[in-house]
C-alpha positions as CSV (number, residue, x, y, z in Angstrom):
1,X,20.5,-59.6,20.2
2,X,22.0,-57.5,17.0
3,X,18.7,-56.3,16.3
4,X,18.3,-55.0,19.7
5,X,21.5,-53.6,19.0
6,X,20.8,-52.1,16.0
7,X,17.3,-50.2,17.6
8,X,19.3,-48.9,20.8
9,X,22.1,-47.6,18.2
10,X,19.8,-46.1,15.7
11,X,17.6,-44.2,18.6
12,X,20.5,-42.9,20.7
13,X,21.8,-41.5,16.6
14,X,18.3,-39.8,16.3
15,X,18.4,-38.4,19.7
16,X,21.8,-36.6,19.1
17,X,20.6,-35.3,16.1
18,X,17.5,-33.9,16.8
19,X,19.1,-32.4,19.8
20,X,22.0,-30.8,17.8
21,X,19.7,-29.1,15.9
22,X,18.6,-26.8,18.8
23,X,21.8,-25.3,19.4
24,X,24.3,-23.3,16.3
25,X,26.9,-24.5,14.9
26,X,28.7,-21.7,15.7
27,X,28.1,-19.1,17.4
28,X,27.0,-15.4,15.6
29,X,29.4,-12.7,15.9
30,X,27.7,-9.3,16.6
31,X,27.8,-6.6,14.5
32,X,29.5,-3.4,15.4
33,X,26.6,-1.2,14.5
34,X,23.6,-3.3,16.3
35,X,23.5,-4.8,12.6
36,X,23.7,-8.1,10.9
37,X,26.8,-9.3,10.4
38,X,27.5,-11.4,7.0
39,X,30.5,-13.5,6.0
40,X,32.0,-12.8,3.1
41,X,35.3,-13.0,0.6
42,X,37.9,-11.8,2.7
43,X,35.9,-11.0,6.2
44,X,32.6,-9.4,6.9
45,X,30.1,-7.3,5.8
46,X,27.4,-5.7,8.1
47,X,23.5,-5.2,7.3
48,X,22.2,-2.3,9.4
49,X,19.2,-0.1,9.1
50,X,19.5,3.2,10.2
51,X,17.3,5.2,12.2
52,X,15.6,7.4,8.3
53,X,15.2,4.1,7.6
54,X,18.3,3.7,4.9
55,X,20.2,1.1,4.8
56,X,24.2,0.8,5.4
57,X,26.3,-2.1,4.2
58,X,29.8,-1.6,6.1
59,X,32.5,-4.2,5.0
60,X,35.0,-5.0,8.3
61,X,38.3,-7.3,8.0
62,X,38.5,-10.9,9.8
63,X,39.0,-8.8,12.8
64,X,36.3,-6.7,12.7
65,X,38.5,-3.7,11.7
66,X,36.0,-1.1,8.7
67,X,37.7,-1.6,5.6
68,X,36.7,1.9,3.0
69,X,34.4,0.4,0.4
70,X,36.2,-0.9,-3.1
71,X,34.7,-2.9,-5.5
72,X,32.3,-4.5,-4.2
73,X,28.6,-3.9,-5.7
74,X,25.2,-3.8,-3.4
75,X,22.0,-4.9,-4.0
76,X,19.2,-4.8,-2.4
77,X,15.5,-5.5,-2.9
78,X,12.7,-4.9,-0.6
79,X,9.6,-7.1,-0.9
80,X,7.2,-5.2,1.2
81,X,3.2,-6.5,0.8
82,X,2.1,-3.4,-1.4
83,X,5.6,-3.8,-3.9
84,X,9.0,-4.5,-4.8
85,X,11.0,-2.1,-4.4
86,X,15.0,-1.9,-5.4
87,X,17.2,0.2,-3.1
88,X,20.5,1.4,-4.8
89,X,23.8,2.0,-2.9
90,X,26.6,5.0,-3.3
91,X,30.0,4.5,-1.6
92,X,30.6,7.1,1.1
93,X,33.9,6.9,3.3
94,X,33.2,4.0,5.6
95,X,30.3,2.1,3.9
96,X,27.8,1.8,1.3
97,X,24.8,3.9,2.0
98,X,21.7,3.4,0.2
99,X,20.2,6.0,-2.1
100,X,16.4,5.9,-0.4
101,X,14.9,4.7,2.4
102,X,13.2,1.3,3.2
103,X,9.3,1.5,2.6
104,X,7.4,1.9,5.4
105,X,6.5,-1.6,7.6
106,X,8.1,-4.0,8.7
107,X,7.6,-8.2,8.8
108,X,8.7,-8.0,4.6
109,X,11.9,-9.9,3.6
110,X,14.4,-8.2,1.8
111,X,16.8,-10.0,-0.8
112,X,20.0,-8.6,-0.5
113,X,22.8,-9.6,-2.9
114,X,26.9,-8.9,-2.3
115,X,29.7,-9.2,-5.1
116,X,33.1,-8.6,-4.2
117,X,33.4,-7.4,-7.7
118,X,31.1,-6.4,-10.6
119,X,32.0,-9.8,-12.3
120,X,32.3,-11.9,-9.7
121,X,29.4,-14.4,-9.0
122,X,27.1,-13.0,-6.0
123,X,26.3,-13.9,-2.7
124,X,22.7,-13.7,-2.2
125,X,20.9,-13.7,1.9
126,X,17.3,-13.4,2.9
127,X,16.4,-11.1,5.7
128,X,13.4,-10.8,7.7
129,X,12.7,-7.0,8.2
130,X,12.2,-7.4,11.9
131,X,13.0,-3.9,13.7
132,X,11.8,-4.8,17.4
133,X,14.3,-5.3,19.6
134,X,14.9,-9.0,21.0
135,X,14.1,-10.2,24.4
136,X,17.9,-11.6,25.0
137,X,19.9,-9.5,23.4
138,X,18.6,-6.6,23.4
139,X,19.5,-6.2,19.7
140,X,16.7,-5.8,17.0
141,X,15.8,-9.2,15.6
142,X,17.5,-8.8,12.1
143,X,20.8,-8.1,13.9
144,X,19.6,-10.9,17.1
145,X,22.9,-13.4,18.1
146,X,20.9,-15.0,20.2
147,X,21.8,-18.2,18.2
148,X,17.9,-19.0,18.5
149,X,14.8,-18.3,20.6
150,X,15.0,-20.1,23.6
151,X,14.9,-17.3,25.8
């Protein structure tokens, strides 16, 4: 009797858990531009790429308000199949803009790396340059709060 017990409890805990895994923990705030929206040290930071193909990192409050950049430092490498290339970022009056433009493609990943300050220990994301737009949401895929695709 334990052991049947024991079987019954053990498949109705792997049930649950493979079934949480389908759905997100939480669910993925949108980003105010169409971008990706990031959490970081004190709020938010958004990941958009702009129509020339440059990239914008905008930082926002806890309630989505744009914050002017401070001293924060952006990084961002592109891994695209023919090179690596490193896209550096100048503050302008809402955001950091970057310098250059993405290369040209899409389907590379691109490393990019936040510090709240230039000593402070970085937060590092990988990104899937995906720029089509997603069945669900209608966002591009990068930027998708779909929370999955099951649509």
């Amino acid at each position: 009797m334990n052991q049947i017990l024991t079987i019954t409890l053990a498949v109705i805990l792997l049930g649950s858990t493979v079934f949480a895994g389908d759905k997100p923990a939480h669910k993925t705030i949108a980003g105010p531009k169409g971008g990706r929206l990031i959490e970081v040290e004190g709020g938010h930071a958004e990941f958009y790429v702009q129509p020339d193909r440059k990239v914008s990192v905008t930082f926002y409050d806890k309630d989505l308000k744009a914050q002017s950049p401070a001293e924060q430092v952006i990084m961002l490498t592109a891994q695209a199949p023919t090179r690596s290339t490193k896209l550096e970022f100048e503050k302008s009056a809402d955001a950091f803009l970057s310098k250059g433009p993405l290369p040209d493609g899409a389907g590379y990943m691109l490393v990019l790396q936040i510090k709240a300050k230039a000593d402070a220990k970085p937060q590092n994301l990988r990104i899937k340059l995906d720029l089509a737009n997603c069945g669900g949401c209608k966002r591009v895929e990068y930027g998708c709060i779909c929370g999955g695709h099951n649509h």
